[in-house]
N, C-alpha and C positions, 0 to 999 in steps of 0.2 A: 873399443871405447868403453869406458866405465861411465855409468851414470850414477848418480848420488840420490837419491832421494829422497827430501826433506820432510821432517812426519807434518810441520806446521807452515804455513804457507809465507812468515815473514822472519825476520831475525829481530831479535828484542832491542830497542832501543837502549834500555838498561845491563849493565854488568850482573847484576846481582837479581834478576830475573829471565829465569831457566824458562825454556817454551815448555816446558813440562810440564810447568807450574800450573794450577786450577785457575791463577787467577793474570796468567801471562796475555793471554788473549784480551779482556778488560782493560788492563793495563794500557796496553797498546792503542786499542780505541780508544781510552779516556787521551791518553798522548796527542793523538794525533787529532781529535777535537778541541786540543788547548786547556782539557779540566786540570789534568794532574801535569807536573813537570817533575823532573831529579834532581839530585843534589852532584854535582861533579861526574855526572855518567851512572850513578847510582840510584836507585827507587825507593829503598828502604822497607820493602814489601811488609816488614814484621813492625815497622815503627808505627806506633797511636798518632792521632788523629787530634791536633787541638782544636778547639770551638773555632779559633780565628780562620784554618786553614780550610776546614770544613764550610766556614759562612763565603770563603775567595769559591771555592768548587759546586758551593751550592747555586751562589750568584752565577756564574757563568751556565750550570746546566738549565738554570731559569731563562736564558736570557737577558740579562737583566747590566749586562758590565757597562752599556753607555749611562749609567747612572754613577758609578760608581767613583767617577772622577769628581764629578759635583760635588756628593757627598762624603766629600775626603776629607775637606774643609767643614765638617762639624764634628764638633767634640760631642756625642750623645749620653756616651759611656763616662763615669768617672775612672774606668780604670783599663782605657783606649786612648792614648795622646793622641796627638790629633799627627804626630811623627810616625804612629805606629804603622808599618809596614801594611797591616789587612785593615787600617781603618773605613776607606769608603769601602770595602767588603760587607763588612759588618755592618756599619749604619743601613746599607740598601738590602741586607738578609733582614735585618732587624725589622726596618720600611713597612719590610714586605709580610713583615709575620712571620716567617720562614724558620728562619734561629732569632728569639726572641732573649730580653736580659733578664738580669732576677729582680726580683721587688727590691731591693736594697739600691738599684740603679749602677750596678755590674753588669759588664759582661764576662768575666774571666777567660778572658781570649786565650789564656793558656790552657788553660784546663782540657786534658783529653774528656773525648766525643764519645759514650756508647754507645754499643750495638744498636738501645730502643730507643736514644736518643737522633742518630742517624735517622734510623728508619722512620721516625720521626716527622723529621724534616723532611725527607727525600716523599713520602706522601704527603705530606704539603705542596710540596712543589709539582706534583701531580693533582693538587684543585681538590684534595681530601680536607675534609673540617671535623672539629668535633660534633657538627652538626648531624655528620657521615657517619662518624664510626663512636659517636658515646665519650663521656668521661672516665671510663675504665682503662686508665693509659697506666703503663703498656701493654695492658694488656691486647685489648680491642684491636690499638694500631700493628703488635706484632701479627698476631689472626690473620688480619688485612694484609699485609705484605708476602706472608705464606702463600696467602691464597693465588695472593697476585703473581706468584715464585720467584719473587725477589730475594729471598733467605735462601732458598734450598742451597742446602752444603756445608750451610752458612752452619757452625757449629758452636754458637758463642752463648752464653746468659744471659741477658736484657742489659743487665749490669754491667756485663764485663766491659772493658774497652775496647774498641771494633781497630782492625789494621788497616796499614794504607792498601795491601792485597787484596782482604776481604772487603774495603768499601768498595775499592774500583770496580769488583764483581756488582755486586747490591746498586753501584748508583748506573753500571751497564747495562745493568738486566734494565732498572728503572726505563731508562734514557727507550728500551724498546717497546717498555706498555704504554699501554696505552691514559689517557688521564681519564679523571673519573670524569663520566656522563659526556662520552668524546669518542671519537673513533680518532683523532690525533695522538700520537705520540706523546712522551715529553722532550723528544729530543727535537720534535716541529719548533719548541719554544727557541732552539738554542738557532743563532743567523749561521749556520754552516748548508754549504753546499755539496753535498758526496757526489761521486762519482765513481764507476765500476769500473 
């Protein structure tokens, strides 16, 4: 009898991420929680992150998607149709403070997402204010997220544009800390039920 031995305990839902990969494991969990989905079997692990897709993923690690249909039907943004695919995303990230638009009354739902812009959000959504952490942004909220080990590995510039591999990590590790002044999760927010 030959036995195989697998080094990772699942097979990757995606083509194009390897269980080798640093960030296959996140991956997987963010899938199987319903945050991130693929394109025709593919994940696109090295593809940027735009605002609108980030506001669909932030929404749902919030909790927050029974809103979402409501607000599909408002136009907030001038440069969000009210046709656009992440609309109610967006109005219910927006809502909530979460991914907020520019003073000009944009949201540039295209526009890739970086790294201190993520981390950003994703401590928001773990109940951080600038009340918390200062107007010293990014710097303060990067600090915060280190500490919290949300970044480690994470090898990017504040600036640079963060991948869909590297969020799936940052918003995994998230989804297991805990929120500020809480011994709950942030993943408590999200309505899923695990089982072992």
């Amino acid at each position: 009898i030959l036995l195989v031995i697998m080094p990772t305990a699942f097979a990757s839902t995606y083509k194009d991420v390897d269980n080798s990969k640093y960030y296959a494991e996140a991956v997987e969990a963010l899938s199987t929680y319903g945050i991130v989905s693929g394109y025709a079997g593919y994940f696109n692990p090295e593809k940027s992150v735009t605002r609108a897709e980030f506001a669909k993923m932030i929404t749902l690690v919030s909790g927050l998607e029974d809103e979402v249909y409501s607000k599909a039907g408002i136009r907030r943004f001038d440069d969000v149709a009210l046709s656009h695919w992440g609309n109610g995303y967006i109005n219910t990230a927006a809502e909530h403070k979460l991914i907020v638009g520019y003073p000009n009354g944009l949201f540039m739902p295209e526009k890739k997402i970086t790294f201190a812009e993520a981390v950003t959000v994703l401590l928001r959504a773990m109940d951080y204010t600038t009340q918390d952490l200062g107007d010293n942004w990014p710097y303060a909220y990067m600090v915060k997220a280190r500490g919290l080990g949300l970044t480690e590995g994470i090898n990017l510039g504040d600036n640079s544009f963060i991948t869909r591999g590297d969020l799936a990590v940052v918003i995994n590790r998230a989804l297991q800390t805990s929120l500020n002044g809480s011994t709950q999760k942030l993943i408590s927010k999200m309505d899923i039920n695990m089982t072992d």
